[in-house]
C-alpha positions, 0 to 999 in steps of 0.5 A: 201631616201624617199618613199614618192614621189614613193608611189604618183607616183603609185597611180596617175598611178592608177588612170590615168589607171582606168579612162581610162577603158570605163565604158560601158565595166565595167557594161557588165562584171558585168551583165554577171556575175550576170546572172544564168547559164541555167540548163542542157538539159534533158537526152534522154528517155532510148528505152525499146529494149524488147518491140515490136512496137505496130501492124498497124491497121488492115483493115476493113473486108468486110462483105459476101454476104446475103444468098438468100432468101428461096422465091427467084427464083436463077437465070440461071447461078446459075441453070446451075452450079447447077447438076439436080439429077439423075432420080430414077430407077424403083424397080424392082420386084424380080418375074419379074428378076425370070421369066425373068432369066428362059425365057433366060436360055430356050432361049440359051438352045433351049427349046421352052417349057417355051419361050411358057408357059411364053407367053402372046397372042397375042405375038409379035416375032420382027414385026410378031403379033402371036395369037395361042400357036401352031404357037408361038411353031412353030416360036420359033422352027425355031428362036432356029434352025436358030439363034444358040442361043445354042452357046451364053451365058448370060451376065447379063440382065438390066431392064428399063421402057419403059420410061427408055428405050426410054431415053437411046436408043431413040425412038422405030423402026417403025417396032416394033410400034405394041409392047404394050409399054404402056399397064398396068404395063411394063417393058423391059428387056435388055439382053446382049447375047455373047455382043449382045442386045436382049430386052423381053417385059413383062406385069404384069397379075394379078400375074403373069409377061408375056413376050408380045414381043421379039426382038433381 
C-alpha cells in the first residue's frame, strides 16, 4: 500500500476548507483579540457610620428693636400700660399723732377738759362756729351726754392732708364749708370710733398743733 495519495487528498480537504472561511470574519476575530481588556470599576467609598451629617444651616437672627431714645416722648399706648407711682403720704409729725391720741381718749372718756384745752378759737363743732371757751365746754357737755361716746372705743385713727382727704373721700359737705381747710399747716385726722368715722381738723400754731374743728 501507499499513503501517498491519503496524504494529498487531506491537504486538498484542507485547503478547500480554509478558503471557504470568508476573511471579514477571520480579521474580526483578530482585532477582538488584540483589544486590551477595560479595567475594573472603582469600589464604592467606605461611609464612615460614626461621623454625623453635618447640621442645616441655621436661619438668620433678627435683630431686636433699637431702644427709644432718652429725648423721645413714648407714645399713649406706652403711657397707659405704664402704672403712674403712688402719690407719697405726707409725714406726719410725731407731736400732731400725741395730741391727736389724747383728744380722743378724753373724747370716749367724757372728759371736756382736754376736748377744750387743745382748742383753738374760733372752733367749729360740725357747722356750728364757737367763739369763747365757756360756751366750747357747754357744747362738749352736751355732745358727751347725748352721743354716749363712753360706750365706743378707739380703733385706730388715719391722718391725711386736706388734699389727701378730698382724694379719697371727695369734696367736703356744704355744711361743713366754714371749716379752714386751708389755712396754715393742716392735717385731718380720721378716727374710727366702734366702725364709725369722726374726723378732728388740727392747725400748727407755733409749737403747738390745735384741734380747729370736729365732726363726727
Amino acid at each position: 500500500m501507499y499513503r501517498t495519495p491519503l496524504t494529498f487528498a487531506m491537504s486538498a480537504a484542507v485547503r478547500r476548507t480554509l478558503r471557504a472561511t470568508p476573511l471579514a470574519a477571520l480579521l474580526m476575530g483578530a482585532m477582538a483579540l488584540a483589544q486590551p481588556e477595560p479595567p475594573p470599576p472603582p469600589p464604592p467609598a467606605e461611609v464612615d457610620a460614626g461621623t454625623p451629617p453635618p447640621p442645616p444651616p441655621q436661619p438668620p437672627r433678627k435683630k431686636p428693636p433699637p431702644a427709644p431714645d432718652a429725648g423721645v416722648v413714648a407714645d399713649a399706648g406706652t403711657l397707659a400700660a405704664t402704672p403712674s407711682p403712688p402719690l407719697p403720704h405726707a409725714a406726719i409729725p410725731r407731736p400732731l399723732a400725741d395730741r391727736a391720741r389724747a383728744f380722743f381718749t378724753a373724747l370716749l372718756a367724757g372728759e371736756p377738759g382736754p376736748l377744750v384745752d387743745q382748742a383753738e378759737l374760733p372752733f367749729f363743732l360740725e357747722d356750728k362756729r364757737i367763739s369763747s371757751a365757756e360756751q366750747l365746754r357747754a357744747e362738749w357737755l352736751n355732745q358727751l351726754r347725748n352721743k354716749r361716746t363712753d360706750l365706743l372705743s378707739l380703733q385706730g385713727f388715719e391722718v391725711l392732708t386736706p388734699d389727701e382727704m378730698e382724694r379719697r373721700f371727695g369734696k367736703p359737705p356744704a355744711r361743713l364749708a366754714g371749716w379752714p381747710l386751708r389755712t396754715g399747716r393742716t392735717y385731718l385726722v380720721v378716727a374710727k370710733l366702734s366702725g364709725h368715722a369722726a374726723v378732728a381738723l388740727y392747725h400748727e400754731i407755733g409749737n403747738d398743733w390745735r384741734i380747729v374743728a370736729y365732726h363726727d
